[in-house]
Each structure stands twice: as structure tokens, then as C-alpha cells.
C-alpha positions in Angstrom: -30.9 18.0 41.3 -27.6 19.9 42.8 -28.1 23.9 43.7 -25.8 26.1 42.5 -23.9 27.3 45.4 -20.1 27.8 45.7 -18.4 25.9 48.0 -14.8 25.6 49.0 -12.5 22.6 47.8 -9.5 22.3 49.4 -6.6 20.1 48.4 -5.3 18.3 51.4 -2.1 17.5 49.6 -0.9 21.2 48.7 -3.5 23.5 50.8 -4.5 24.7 47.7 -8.5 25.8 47.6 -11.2 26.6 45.2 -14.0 27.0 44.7 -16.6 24.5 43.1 -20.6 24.5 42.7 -22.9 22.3 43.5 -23.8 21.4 39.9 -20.0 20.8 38.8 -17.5 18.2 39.6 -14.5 18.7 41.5 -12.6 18.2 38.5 -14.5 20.1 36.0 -14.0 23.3 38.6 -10.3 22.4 38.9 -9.9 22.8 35.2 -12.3 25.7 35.1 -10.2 27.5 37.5 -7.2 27.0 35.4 -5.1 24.5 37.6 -2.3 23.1 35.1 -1.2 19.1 34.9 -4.6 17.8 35.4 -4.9 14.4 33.5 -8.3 14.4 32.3 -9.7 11.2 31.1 -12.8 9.6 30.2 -14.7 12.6 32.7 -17.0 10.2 33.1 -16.3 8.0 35.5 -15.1 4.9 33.7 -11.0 5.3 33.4 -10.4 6.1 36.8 -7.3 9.0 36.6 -8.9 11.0 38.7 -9.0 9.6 42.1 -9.5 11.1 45.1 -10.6 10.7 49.3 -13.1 12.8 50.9 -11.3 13.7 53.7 -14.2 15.9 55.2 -17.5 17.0 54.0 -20.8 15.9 52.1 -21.3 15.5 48.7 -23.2 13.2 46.0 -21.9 11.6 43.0 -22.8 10.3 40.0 -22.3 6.9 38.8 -19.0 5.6 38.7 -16.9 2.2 37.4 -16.7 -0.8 39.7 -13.9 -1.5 38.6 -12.4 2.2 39.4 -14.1 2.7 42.7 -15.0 -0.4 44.4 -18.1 -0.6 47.5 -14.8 -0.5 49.9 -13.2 2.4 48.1 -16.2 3.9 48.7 -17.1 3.3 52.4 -13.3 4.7 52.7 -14.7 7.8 51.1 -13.2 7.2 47.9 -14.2 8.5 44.4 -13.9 10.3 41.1 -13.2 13.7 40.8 -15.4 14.0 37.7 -17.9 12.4 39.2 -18.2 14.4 42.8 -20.6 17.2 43.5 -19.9 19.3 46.4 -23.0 19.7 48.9 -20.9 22.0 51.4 -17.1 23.1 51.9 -14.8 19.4 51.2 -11.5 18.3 51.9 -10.1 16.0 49.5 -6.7 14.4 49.5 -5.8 13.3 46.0 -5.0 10.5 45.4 -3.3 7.5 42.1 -2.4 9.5 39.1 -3.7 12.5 39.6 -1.7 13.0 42.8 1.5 12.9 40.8 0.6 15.8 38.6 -1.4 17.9 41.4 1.7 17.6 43.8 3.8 18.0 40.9 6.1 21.2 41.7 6.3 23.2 38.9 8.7 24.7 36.6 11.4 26.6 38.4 10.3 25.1 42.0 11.9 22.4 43.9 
């Protein structure tokens, strides 16, 4: 299904970067890598926390709500986080409720 390879996520909002692999989500990779304030829902696609925009780059996702991700949300390049595979480098801009706790500053900043 999805190869292994690493690719490079980065956060449009912050500049921050990662890396991800084919067979993970964004969002399990974010967690993986130990970034803090990430609201974790459903992880399946349903509840919709997790929002974000392909800004540049392919990918492949698994199912996802209707009702989270609409067919224009999509053609915008819209989906969830724990439901998108990376196929090469991406750019993603965050996006809804997870943009608040990505772009968060944290303790002591700001």
C-alpha cells in the first residue's frame, strides 16, 4: 500500500519540519516526534480536530467524514492529519483547532 520512505513535513504556520513516512499519518508522526499540544481525537477521521491544507505536495488518504471534510474542502486540498499519508516532501498549513495549539507559543515565550 504506502512504502516506507521518510519524507519531510513542514508546518507552513511555524516553519517547523519533520519527518513522516509513507505508512504513517501526518499526525501520528507529529506525536511520534514528540511535538506537545496536539489535540488528538477520534484518529480516525470522524471528529475532525485535526484539520489541515496541503499547501504543496502529493499524498493519499484514507477515508475521512463528510461531514469533517467536505468534496470542496477537498478540491481546496483539505484534510485530516490522521488520515494523510505523505507520498513525497508536503507543506501543510494547519488549520481549525489544531492551529490554535500548533501556533500556540509556549511557556515562557511570547
Amino acid at each position: 500500500m504506502h512504502n516506507s520512505g521518510q519524507h519531510r513535513i513542514t508546518i507552513a504556520n511555524t516553519g517547523e519540519s519533520y519527518d513522516c513516512r509513507s505508512d504513517e499519518t501526518l499526525l501520528l508522526a507529529l506525536a511520534r516526534v514528540g511535538k506537545r499540544g496536539i489535540p488528538l481525537g477520534c484518529r480516525g477521521g470522524g471528529c475532525g480536530i485535526c484539520k489541515v491544507e496541503v499547501v504543496s505536495g502529493d499524498y493519499s488518504t484514507c477515508a475521512m467524514s463528510a461531514s469533517q471534510v467536505d468534496s470542496a474542502e477537498r478540491q481546496q486540498r483539505r484534510a485530516l492529519a490522521c488520515c494523510v499519508f505523505p507520498a513525497g516532501a508536503l507543506v501543510v498549513k494547519v488549520i481549525g483547532r489544531l492551529e490554535k495549539n500548533i501556533c500556540r507559543p509556549l511557556p515562557g515565550q511570547g
